[in-house]
TORPA-359890 format. One line per field, with one value per residue: residue number from 1; residue in three letters; x, y, z of N, C-alpha, C, O in turn. Coordinates in steps of 0.05 Angstrom, whole numbers. Layout:
BEGIN
resi <- NUM_...
resn <- ALA_...
nX <- X_...
nY <- Y_...
nZ <- Z_...
caX <- X_...
caY <- Y_...
caZ <- Z_...
cX <- X_...
cY <- Y_...
cZ <- Z_...
oX <- X_...
oY <- Y_...
oZ <- Z_...
This chain:
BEGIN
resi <- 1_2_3_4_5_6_7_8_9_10_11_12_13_14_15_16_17_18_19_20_21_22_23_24_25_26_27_28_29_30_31_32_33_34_35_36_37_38_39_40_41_42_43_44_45_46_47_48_49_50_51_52_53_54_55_56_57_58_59_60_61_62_63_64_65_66_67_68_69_70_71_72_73_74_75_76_77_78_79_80_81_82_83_84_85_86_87_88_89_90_91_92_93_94_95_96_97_98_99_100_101_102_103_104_105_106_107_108_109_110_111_112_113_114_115_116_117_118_119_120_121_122_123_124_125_126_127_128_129_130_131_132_133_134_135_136_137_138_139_140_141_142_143_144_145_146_147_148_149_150_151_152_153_154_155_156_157_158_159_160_161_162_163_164_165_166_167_168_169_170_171_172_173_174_175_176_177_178_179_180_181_182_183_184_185_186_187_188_189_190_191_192_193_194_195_196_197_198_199_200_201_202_203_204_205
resn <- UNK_UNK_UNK_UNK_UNK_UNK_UNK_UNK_UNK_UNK_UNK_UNK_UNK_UNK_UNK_UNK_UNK_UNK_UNK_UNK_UNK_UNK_UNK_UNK_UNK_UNK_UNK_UNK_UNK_UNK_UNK_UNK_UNK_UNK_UNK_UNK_UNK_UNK_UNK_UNK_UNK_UNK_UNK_UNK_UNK_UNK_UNK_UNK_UNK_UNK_UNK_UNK_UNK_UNK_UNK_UNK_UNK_UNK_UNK_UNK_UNK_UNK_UNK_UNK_UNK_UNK_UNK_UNK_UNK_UNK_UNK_UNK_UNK_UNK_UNK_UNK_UNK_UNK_UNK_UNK_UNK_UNK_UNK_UNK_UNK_UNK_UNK_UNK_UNK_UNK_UNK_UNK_UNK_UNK_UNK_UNK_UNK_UNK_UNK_UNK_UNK_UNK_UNK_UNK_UNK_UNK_UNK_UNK_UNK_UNK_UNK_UNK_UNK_UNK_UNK_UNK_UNK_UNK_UNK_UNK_UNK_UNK_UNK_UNK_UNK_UNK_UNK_UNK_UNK_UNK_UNK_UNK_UNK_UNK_UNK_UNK_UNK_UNK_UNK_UNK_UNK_UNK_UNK_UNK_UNK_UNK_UNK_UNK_UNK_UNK_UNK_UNK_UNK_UNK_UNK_UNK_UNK_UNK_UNK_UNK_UNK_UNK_UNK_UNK_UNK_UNK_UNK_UNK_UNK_UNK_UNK_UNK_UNK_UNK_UNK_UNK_UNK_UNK_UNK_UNK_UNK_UNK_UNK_UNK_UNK_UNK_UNK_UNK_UNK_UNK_UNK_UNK_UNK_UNK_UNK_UNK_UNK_UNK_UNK_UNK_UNK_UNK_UNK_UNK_UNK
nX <- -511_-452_-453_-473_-434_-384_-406_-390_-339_-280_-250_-273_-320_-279_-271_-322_-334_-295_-304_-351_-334_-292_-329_-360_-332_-311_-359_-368_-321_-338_-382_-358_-327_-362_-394_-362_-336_-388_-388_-350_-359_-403_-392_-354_-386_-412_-371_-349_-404_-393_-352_-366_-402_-373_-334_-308_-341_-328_-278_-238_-218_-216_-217_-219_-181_-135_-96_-62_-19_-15_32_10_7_-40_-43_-44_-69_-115_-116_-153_-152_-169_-174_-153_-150_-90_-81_-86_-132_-164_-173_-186_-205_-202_-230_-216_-269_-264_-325_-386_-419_-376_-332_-343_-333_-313_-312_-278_-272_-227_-203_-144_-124_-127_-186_-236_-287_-331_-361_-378_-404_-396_-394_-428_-445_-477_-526_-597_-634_-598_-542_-546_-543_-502_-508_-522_-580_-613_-598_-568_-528_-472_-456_-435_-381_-367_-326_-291_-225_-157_-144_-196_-240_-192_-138_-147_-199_-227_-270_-323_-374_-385_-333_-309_-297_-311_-366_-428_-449_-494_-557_-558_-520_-458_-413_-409_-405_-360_-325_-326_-310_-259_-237_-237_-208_-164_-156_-142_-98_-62_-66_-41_9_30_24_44_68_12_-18_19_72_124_185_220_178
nY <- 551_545_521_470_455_455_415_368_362_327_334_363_332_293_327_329_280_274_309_298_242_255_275_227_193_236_235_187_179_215_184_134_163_173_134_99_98_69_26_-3_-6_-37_-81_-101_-110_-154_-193_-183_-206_-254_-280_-285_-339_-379_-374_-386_-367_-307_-288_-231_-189_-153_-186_-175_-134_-161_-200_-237_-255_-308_-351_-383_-439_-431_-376_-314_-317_-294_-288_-286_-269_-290_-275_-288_-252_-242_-283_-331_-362_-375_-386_-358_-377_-367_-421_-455_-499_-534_-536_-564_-525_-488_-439_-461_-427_-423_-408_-425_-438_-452_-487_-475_-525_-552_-570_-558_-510_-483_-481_-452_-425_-380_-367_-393_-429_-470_-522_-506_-541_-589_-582_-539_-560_-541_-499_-478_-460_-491_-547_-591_-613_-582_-575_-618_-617_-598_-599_-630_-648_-668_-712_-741_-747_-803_-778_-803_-818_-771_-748_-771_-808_-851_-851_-874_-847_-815_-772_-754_-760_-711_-738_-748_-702_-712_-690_-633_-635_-673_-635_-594_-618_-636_-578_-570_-596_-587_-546_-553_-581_-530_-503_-544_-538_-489_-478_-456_-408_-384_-382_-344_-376_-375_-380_-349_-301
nZ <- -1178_-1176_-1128_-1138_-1178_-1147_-1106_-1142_-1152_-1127_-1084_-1059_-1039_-1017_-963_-944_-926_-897_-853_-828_-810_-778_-737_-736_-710_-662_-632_-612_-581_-539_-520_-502_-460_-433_-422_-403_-347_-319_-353_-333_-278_-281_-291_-261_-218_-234_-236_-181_-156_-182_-160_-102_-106_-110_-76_4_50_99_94_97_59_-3_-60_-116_-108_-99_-133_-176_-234_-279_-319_-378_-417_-454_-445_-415_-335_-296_-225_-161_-87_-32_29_101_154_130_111_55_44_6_-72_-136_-207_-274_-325_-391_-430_-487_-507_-551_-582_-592_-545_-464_-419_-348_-280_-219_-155_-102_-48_6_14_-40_-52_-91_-83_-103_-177_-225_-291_-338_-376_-440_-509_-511_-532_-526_-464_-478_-464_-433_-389_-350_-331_-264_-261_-292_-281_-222_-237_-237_-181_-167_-172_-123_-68_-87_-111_-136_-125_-92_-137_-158_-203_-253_-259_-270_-314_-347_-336_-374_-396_-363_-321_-261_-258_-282_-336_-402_-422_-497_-486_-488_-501_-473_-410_-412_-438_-394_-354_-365_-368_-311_-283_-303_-284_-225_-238_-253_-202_-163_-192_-183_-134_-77_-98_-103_-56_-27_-4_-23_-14_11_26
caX <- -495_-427_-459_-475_-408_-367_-415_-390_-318_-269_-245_-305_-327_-273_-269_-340_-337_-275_-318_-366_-321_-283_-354_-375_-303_-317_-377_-364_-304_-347_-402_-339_-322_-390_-412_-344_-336_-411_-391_-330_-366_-417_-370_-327_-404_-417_-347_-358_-416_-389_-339_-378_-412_-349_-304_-319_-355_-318_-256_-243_-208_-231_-210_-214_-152_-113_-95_-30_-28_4_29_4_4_-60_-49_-54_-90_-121_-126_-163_-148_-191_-150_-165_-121_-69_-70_-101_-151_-177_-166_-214_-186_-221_-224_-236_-266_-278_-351_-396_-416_-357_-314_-346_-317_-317_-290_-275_-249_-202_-184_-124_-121_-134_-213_-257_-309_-351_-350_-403_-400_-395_-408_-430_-467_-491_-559_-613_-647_-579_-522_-546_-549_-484_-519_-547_-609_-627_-594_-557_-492_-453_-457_-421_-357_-359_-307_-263_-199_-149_-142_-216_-234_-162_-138_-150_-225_-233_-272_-347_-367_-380_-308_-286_-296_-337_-379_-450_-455_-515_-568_-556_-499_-432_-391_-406_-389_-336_-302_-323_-300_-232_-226_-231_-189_-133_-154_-142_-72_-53_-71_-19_40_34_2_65_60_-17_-29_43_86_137_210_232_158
caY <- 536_550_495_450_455_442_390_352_362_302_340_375_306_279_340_324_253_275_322_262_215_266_289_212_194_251_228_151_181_220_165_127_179_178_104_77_81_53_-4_-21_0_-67_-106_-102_-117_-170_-202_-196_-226_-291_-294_-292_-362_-402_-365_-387_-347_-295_-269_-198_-175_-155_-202_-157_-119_-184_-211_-240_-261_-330_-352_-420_-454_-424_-352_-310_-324_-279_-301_-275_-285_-291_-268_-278_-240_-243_-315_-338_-381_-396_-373_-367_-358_-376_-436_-454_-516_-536_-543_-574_-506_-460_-453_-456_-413_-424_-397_-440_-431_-475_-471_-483_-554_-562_-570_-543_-493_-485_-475_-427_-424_-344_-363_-422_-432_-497_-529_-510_-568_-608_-577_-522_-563_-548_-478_-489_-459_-523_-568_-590_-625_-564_-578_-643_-609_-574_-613_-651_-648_-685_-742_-746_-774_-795_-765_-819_-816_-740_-762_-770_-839_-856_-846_-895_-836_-804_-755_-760_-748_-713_-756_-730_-686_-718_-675_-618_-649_-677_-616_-579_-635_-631_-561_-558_-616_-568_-514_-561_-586_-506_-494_-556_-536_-458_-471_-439_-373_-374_-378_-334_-391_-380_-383_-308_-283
caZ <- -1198_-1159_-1112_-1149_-1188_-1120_-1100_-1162_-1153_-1114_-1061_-1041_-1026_-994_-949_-935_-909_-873_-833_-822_-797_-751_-717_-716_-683_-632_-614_-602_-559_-517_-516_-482_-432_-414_-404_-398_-324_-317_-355_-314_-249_-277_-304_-232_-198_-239_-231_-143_-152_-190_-136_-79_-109_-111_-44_23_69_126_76_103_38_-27_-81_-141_-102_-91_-160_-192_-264_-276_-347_-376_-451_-468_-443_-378_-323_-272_-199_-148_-68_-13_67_121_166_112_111_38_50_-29_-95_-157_-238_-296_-344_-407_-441_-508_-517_-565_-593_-580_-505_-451_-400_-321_-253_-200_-127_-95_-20_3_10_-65_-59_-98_-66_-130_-205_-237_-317_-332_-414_-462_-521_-521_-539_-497_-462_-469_-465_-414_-357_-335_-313_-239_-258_-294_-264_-205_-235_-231_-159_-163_-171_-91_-42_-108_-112_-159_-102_-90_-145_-169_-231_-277_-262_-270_-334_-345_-332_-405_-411_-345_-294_-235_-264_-298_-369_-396_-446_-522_-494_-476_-500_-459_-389_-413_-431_-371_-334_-372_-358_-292_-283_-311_-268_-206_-239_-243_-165_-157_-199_-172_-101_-64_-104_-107_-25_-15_10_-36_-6_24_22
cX <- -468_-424_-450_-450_-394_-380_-393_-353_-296_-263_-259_-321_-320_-272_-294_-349_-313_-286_-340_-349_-308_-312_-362_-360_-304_-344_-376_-343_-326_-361_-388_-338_-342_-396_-386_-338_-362_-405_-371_-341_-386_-408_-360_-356_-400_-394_-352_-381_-407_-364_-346_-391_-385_-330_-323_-325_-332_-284_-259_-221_-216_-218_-202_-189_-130_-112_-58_-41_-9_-1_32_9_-15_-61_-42_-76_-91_-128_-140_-160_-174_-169_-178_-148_-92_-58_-100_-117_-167_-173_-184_-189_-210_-211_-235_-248_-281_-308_-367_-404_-396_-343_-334_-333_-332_-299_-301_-267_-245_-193_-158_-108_-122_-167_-222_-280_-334_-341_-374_-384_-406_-409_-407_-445_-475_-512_-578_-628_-628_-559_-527_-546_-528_-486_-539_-577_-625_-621_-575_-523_-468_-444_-434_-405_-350_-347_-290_-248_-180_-149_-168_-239_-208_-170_-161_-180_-246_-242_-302_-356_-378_-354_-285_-281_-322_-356_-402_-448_-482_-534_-565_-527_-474_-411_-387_-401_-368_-320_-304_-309_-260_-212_-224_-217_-165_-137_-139_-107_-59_-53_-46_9_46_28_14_58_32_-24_4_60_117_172_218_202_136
cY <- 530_520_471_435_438_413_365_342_341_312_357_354_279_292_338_303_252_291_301_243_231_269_252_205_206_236_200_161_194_200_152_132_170_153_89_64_65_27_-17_-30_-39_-90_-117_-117_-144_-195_-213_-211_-263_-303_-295_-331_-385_-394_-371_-361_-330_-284_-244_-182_-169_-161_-193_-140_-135_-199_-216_-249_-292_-334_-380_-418_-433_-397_-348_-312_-313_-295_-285_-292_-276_-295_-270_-275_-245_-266_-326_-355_-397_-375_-376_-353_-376_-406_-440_-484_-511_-546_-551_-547_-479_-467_-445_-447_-401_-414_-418_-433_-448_-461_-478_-502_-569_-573_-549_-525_-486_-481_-471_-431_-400_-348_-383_-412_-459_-502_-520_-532_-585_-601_-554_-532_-560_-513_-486_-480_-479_-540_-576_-610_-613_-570_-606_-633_-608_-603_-635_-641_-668_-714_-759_-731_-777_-791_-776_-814_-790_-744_-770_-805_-860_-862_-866_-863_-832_-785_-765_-746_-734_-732_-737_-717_-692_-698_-646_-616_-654_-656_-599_-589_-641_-603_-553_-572_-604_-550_-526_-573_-557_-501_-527_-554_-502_-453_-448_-408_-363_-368_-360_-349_-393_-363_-361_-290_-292
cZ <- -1187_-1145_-1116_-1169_-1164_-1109_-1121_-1163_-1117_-1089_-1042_-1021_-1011_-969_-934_-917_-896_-845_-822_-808_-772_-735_-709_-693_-657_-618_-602_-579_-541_-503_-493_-463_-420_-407_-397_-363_-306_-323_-343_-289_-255_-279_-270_-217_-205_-238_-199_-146_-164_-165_-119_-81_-108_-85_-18_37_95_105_80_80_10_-45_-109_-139_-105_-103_-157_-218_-268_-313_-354_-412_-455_-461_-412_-366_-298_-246_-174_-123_-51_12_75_146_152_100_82_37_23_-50_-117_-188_-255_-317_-364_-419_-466_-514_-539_-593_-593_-548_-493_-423_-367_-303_-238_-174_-123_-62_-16_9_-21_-67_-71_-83_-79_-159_-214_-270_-327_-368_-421_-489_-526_-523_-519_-495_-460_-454_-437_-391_-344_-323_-293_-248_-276_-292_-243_-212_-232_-201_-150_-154_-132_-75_-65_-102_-127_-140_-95_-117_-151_-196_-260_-275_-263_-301_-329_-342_-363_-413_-385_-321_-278_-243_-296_-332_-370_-419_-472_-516_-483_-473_-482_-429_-392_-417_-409_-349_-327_-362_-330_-270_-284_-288_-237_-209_-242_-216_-163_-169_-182_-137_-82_-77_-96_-77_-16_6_2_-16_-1_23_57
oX <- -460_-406_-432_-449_-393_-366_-383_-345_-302_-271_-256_-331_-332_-270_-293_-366_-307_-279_-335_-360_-312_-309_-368_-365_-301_-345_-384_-348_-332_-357_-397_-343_-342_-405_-388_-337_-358_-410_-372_-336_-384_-415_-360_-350_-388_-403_-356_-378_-413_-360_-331_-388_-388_-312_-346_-314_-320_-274_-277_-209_-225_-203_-183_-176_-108_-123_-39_-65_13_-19_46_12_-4_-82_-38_-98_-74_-145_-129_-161_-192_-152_-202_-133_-72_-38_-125_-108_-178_-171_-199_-172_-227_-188_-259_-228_-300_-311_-355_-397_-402_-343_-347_-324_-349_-275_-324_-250_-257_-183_-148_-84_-119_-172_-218_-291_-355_-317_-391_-361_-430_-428_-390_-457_-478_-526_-575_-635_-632_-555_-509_-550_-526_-468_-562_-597_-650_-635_-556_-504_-447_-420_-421_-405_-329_-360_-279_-251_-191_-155_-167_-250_-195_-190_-177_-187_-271_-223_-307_-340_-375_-350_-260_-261_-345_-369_-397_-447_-496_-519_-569_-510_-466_-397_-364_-392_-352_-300_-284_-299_-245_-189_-211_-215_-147_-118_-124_-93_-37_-33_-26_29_67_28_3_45_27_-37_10_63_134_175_230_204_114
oY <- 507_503_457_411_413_394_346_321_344_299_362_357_260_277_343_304_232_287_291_228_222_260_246_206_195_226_196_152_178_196_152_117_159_150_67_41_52_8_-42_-51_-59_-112_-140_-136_-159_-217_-236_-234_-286_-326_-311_-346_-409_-409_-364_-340_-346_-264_-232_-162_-190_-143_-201_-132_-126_-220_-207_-251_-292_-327_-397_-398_-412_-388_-363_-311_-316_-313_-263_-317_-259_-313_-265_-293_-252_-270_-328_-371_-419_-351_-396_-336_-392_-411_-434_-498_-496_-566_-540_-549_-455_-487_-426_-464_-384_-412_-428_-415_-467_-440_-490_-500_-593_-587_-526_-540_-483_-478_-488_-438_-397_-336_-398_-390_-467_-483_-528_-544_-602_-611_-555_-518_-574_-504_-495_-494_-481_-558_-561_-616_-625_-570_-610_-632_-616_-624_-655_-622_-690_-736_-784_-709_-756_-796_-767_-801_-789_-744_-776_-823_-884_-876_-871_-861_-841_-782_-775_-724_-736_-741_-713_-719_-675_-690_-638_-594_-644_-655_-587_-576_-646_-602_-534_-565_-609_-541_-509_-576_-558_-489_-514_-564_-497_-433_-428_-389_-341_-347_-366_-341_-406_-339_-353_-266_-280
oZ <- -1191_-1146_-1107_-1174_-1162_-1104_-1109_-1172_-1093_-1071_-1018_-999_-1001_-950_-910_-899_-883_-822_-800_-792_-749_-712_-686_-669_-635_-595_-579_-557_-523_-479_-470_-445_-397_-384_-387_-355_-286_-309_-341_-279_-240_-271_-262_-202_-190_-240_-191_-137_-156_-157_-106_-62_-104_-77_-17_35_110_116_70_87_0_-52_-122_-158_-113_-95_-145_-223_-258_-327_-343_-426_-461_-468_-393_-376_-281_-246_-172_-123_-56_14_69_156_166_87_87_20_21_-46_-118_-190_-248_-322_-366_-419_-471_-528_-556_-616_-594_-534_-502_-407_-362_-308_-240_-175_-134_-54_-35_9_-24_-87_-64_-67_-67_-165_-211_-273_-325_-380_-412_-489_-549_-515_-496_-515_-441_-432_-420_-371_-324_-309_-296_-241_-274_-301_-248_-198_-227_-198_-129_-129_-122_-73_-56_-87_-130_-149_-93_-116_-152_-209_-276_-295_-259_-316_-306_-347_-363_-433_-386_-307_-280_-222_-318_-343_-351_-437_-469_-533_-467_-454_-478_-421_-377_-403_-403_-331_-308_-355_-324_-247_-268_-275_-225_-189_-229_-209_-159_-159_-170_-123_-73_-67_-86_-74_7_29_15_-9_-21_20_61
């Protein structure tokens, strides 16, 4: 009866879902401890691998070490270098464009002439069948991008050719080229306002 009394009473039962919440608390923290450096350790794989697809070949430094952070309109932006013998040879950061369903968000590299080297799309959601083709594994327009630069094509024609530029649209999905096309348009006008800092050219360095 005692029990069942206390059961019934307010602070019996907040004392009870306070013991509940501390024990689940503990456990989500340990859970942490325990898989957190797993999921960095994949995270960090899966990261080298997207830069190996966009950085030229023979770079004797590891890229994930050799970062700056540069600050733009829309936020910071991580860079990653690529040495070789201390001499930067290309750079990779991320972009984003507005997509048809949500951003789609790409890395690029850039050597140090201002070409492109590739541009991989890390996340989208766009349509499948339309909108996905701007993942190589169904189709090859991603590919366009490798050896542009804002000069080749010039600016003005950095622009799907629907729109009076060089680059294929796809059927049904315009809009998703075009903003990839937009964003990495920007990414190639950032590697020209920053180039000096980004390849360490910068005046006493």
């Amino acid at each position: 009866m005692k029990l069942a009394r206390l059961r019934n009473r307010l602070d019996y039962q907040g004392a009870l879902l306070g013991i509940v919440v501390l024990c689940t608390s503990a456990a989500l923290a340990l859970a942490a401890r325990v898989t957190g450096p797993q999921i960095a350790a994949a995270e960090a794989r899966d990261l080298r691998q997207s830069l190996t697809r966009v950085l030229p070949a023979g770079f004797d430094n590891d890229p994930l070490a050799d970062t700056l952070t540069l600050a733009t309109a829309e936020g910071e932006v991580t860079v990653y270098r690529a040495r070789r013998e201390g001499r930067v040879e290309a750079v990779v950061y991320r972009v984003v464009g507005k997509g048809y369903a949500g951003p789609i968000v790409a890395i690029l590299g850039v050597d140090r002439d201002g070409r492109l080297i590739g541009v991989r799309v890390l996340r989208h959601s766009e349509t499948p069948g339309l909108g996905d083709k701007i993942e190589p594994a169904k189709a090859d327009w991603i590919h366009a991008f490798s050896g542009k630069s804002l000069g080749q094509p010039a600016p003005e024609h950095w622009a799907v050719k629907k729109d009076g530029g060089a680059f294929d649209q796809f059927a049904g999905a315009t809009i998703t080229p075009r903003a990839l096309v937009k964003a990495v348009k920007g990414g190639l006008e950032l590697f020209t306002r920053e180039r000096a800092r980004l390849l360490d050219e910068e005046a006493g360095t």
